[in-house]
VOGU-300357 format. One record per atom (N, C-alpha, C, O, CB): z, y, x. Coordinates in pm, whole numbers, padded with zeros to 5 digits, always signed. Glycine has a CB too. Example, Ala and Ser with C-alpha at 12.3 -4.5 7.8 and 13.67 -1.06 7.14 Angstrom:
REM VOGU-300357
+00780-00569+01319
+00780-00450+01230
+00780-00330+01320
+00846-00332+01424
+00905-00447+01131
+00708-00225+01285
+00714-00106+01367
+00787+00003+01290
+00804+00114+01341
+00572-00060+01408
REM end
This chain:
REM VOGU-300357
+12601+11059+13094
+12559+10921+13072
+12409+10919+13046
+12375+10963+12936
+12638+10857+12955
+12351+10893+13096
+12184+10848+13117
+12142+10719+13038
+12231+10643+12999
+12149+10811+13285
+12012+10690+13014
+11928+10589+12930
+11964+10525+13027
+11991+10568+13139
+11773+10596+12880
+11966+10349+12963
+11998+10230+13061
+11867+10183+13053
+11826+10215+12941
+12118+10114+13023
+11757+10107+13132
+11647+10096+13159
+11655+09984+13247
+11711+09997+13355
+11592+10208+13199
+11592+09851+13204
+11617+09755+13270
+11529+09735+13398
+11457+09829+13432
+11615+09659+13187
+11529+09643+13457
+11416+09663+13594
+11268+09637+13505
+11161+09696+13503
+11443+09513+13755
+11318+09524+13440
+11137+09497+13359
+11089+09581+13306
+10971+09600+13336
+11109+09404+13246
+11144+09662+13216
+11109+09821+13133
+11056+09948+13222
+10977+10039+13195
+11263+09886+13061
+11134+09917+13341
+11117+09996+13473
+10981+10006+13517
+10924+10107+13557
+11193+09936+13585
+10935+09886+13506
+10822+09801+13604
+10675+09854+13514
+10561+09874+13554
+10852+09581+13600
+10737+09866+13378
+10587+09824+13285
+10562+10027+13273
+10451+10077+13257
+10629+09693+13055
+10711+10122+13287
+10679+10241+13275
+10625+10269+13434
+10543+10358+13456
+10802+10326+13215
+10673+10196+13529
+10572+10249+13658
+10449+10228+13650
+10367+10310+13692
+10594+10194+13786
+10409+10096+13585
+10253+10057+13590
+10189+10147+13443
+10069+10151+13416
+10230+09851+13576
+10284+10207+13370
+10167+10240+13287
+10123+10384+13364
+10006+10415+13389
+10207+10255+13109
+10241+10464+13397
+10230+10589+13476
+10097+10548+13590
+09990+10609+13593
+10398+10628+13558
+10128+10455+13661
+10016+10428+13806
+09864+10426+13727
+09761+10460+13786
+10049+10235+13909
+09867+10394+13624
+09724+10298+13576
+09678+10457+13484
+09561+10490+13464
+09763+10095+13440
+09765+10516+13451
+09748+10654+13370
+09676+10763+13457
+09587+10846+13439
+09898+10715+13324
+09752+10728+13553
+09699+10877+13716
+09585+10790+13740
+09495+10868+13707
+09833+10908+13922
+09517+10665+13780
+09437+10613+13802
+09294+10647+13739
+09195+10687+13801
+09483+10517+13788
+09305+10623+13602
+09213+10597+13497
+09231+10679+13390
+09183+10642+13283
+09217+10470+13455
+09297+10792+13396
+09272+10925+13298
+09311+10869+13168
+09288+10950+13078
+09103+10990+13291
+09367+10747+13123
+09408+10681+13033
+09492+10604+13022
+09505+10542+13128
+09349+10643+13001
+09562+10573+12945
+09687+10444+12937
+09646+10349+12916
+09556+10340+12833
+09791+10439+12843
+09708+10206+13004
+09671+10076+12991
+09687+10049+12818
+09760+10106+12738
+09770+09979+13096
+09583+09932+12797
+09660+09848+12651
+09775+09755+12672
+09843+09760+12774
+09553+09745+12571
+09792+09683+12590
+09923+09600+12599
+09894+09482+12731
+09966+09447+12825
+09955+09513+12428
+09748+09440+12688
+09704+09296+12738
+09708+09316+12897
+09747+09233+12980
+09539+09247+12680
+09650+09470+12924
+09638+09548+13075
+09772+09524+13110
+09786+09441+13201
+09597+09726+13082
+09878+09575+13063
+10003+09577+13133
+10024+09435+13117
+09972+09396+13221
+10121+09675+13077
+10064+09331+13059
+10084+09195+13080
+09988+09150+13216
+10043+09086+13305
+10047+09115+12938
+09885+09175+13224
+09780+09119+13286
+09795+09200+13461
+09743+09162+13567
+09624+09156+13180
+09862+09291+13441
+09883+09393+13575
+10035+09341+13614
+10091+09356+13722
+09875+09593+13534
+10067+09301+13539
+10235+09272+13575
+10219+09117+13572
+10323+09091+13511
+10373+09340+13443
+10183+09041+13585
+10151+08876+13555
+10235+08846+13436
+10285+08734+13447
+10195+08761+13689
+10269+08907+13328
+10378+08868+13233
+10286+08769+13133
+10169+08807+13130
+10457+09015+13148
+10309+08670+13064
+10250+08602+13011
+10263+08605+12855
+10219+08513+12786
+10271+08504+13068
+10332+08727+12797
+10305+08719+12667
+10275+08894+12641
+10322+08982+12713
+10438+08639+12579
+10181+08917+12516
+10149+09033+12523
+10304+09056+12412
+10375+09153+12386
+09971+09072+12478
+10304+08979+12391
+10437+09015+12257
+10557+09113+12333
+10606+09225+12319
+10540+08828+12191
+10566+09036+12390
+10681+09040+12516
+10680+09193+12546
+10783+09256+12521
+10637+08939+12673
+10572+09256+12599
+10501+09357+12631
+10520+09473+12548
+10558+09582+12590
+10380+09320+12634
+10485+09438+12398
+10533+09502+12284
+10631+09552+12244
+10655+09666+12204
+10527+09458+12219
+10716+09425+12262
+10857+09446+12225
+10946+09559+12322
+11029+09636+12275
+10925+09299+12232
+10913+09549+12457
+10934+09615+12558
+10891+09749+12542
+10971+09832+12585
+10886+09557+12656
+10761+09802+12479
+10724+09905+12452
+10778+09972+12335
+10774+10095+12334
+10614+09893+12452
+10834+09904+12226
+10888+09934+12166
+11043+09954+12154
+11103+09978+12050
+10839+09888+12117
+11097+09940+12278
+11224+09941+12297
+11254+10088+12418
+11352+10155+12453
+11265+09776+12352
+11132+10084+12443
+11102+10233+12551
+11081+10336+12482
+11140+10438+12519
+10972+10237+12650
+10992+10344+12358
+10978+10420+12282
+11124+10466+12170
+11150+10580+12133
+10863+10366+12232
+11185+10365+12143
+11360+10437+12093
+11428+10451+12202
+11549+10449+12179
+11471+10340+11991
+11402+10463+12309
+11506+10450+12401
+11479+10675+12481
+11545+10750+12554
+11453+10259+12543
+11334+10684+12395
+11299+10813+12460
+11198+10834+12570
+11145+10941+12601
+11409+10859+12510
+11174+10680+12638
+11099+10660+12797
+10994+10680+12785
+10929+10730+12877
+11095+10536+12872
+10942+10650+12671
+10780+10642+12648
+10757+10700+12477
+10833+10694+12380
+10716+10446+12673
+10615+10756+12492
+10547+10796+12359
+10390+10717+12334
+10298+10678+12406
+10527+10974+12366
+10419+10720+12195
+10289+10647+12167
+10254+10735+12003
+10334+10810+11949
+10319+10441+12158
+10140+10706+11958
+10057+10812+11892
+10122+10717+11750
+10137+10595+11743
+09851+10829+11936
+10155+10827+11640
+10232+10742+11525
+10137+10692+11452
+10181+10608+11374
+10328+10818+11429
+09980+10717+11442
+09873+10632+11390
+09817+10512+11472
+09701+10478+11446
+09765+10718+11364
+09888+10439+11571
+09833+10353+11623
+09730+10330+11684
+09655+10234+11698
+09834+10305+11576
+09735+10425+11717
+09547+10442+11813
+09595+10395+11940
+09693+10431+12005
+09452+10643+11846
+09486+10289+11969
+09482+10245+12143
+09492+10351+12272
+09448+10465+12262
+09332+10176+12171
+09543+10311+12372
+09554+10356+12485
+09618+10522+12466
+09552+10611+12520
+09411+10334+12554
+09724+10555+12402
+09772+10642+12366
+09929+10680+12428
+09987+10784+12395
+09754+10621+12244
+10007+10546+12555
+10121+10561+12597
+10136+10641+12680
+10079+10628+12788
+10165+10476+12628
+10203+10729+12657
+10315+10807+12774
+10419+10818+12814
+10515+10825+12738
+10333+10891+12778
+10429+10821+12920
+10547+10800+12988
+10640+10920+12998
+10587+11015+13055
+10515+10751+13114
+10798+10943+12948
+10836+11084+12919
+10960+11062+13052
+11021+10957+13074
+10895+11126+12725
+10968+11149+13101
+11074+11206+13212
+11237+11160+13130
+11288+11248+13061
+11048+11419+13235
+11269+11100+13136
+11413+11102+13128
+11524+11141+13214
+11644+11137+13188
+11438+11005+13110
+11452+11189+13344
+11548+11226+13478
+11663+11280+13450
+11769+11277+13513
+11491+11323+13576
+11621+11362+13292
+11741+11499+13246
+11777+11434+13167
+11691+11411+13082
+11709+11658+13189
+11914+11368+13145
+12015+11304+13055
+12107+11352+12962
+12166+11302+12867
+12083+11247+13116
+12104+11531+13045
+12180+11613+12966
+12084+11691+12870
+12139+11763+12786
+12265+11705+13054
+11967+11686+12871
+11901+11761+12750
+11898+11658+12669
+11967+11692+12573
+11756+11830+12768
+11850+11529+12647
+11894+11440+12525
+12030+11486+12476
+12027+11506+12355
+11903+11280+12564
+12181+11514+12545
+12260+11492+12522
+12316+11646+12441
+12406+11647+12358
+12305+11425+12631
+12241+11770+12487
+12267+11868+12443
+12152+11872+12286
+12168+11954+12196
+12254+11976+12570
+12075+11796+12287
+12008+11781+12122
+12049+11728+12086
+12056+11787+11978
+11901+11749+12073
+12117+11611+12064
+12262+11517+12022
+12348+11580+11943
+12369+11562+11823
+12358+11476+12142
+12423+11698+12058
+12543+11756+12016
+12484+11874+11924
+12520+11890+11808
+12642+11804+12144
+12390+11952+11988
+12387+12070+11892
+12323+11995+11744
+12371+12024+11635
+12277+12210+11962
+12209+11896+11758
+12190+11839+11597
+12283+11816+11505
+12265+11820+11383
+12139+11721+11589
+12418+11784+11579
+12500+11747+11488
+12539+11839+11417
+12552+11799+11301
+12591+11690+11528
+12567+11961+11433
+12662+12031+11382
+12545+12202+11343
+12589+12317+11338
+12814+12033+11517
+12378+12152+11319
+12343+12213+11306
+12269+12242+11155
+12253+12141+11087
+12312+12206+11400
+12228+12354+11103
+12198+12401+10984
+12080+12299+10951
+11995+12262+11032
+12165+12557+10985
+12086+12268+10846
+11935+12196+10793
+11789+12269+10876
+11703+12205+10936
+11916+12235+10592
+11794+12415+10859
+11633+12495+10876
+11657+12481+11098
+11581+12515+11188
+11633+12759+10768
+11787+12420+11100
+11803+12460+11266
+11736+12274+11319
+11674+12245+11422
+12040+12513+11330
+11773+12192+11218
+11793+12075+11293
+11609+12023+11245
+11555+11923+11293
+11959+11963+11231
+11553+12104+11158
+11424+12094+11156
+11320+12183+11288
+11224+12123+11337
+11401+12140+11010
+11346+12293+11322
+11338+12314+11483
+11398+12255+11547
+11364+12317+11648
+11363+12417+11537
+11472+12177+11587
+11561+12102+11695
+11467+11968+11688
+11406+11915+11781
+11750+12077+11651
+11473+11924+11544
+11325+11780+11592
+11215+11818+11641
+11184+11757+11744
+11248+11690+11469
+11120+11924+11594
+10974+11934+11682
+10975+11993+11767
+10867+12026+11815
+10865+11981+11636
+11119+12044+11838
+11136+12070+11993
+11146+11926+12065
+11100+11901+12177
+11282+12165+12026
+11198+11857+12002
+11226+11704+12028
+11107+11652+12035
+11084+11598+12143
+11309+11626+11924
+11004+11649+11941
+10865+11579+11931
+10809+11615+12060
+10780+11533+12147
+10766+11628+11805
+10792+11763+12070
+10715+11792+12163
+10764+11772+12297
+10671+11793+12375
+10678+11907+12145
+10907+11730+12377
+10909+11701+12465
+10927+11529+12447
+10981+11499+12554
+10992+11787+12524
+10913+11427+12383
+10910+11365+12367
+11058+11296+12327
+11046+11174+12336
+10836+11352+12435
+11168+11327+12293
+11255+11320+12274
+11315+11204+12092
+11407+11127+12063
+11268+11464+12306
+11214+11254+12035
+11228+11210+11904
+11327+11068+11894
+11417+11050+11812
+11077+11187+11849
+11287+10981+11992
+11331+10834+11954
+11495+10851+11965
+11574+10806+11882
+11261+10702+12073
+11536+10938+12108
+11656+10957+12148
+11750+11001+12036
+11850+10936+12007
+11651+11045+12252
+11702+11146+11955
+11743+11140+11831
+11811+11109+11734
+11915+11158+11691
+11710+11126+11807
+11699+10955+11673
+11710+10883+11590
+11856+10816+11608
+11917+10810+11501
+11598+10808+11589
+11914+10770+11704
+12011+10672+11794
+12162+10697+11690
+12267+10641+11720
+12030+10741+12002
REM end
């Protein structure tokens, strides 16, 4: 079973990826509203923030601008094998099992 990802969520992780390979940087919020004709930056937000628990995307936990990335979810079964082994793993194991998680961007999936 794979992340469900709506077409709009779809749309804003293609354009941040396109605008990322483009410009050596990630759009801001206003860029992606403004690249996608969406008319609220909120909107935008909320969307980004629903990509980011969902695993799709990373963003910097101090809030620094132009900091989104876009994370591979193609593999449904490695979320699903940090899932299962977290569960049933030692305190000192499931503290390596998160910053294996951090570092592939996994963290939000996790949390779930």
């Amino acid at each position: 079973m794979g992340i469900k990802i709506t077409k709009k969520q779809q749309r804003i992780l293609d354009f941040i990826s396109d605008f990322t390979d483009k410009n050596g940087i990630s759009p801001t919020y206003r860029e992606i509203a403004a690249g996608l004709e969406l008319k609220s930056v909120a909107s935008v937000a909320e969307h980004i923030d629903n990509l980011v628990a969902l695993g799709a995307l990373k963003k910097a936990d101090d809030g620094s601008a132009r900091t989104l990335e876009v994370v591979d979810i193609s593999y449904p079964e490695t979320t699903s094998l940090f899932k299962s082994r977290l569960y049933i793993a030692t305190e000192e194991e499931k503290e390596v099992l998160k910053k294996a998680a951090k570092i592939l961007g996994l963290e939000g999936v996790l949390n779930e």
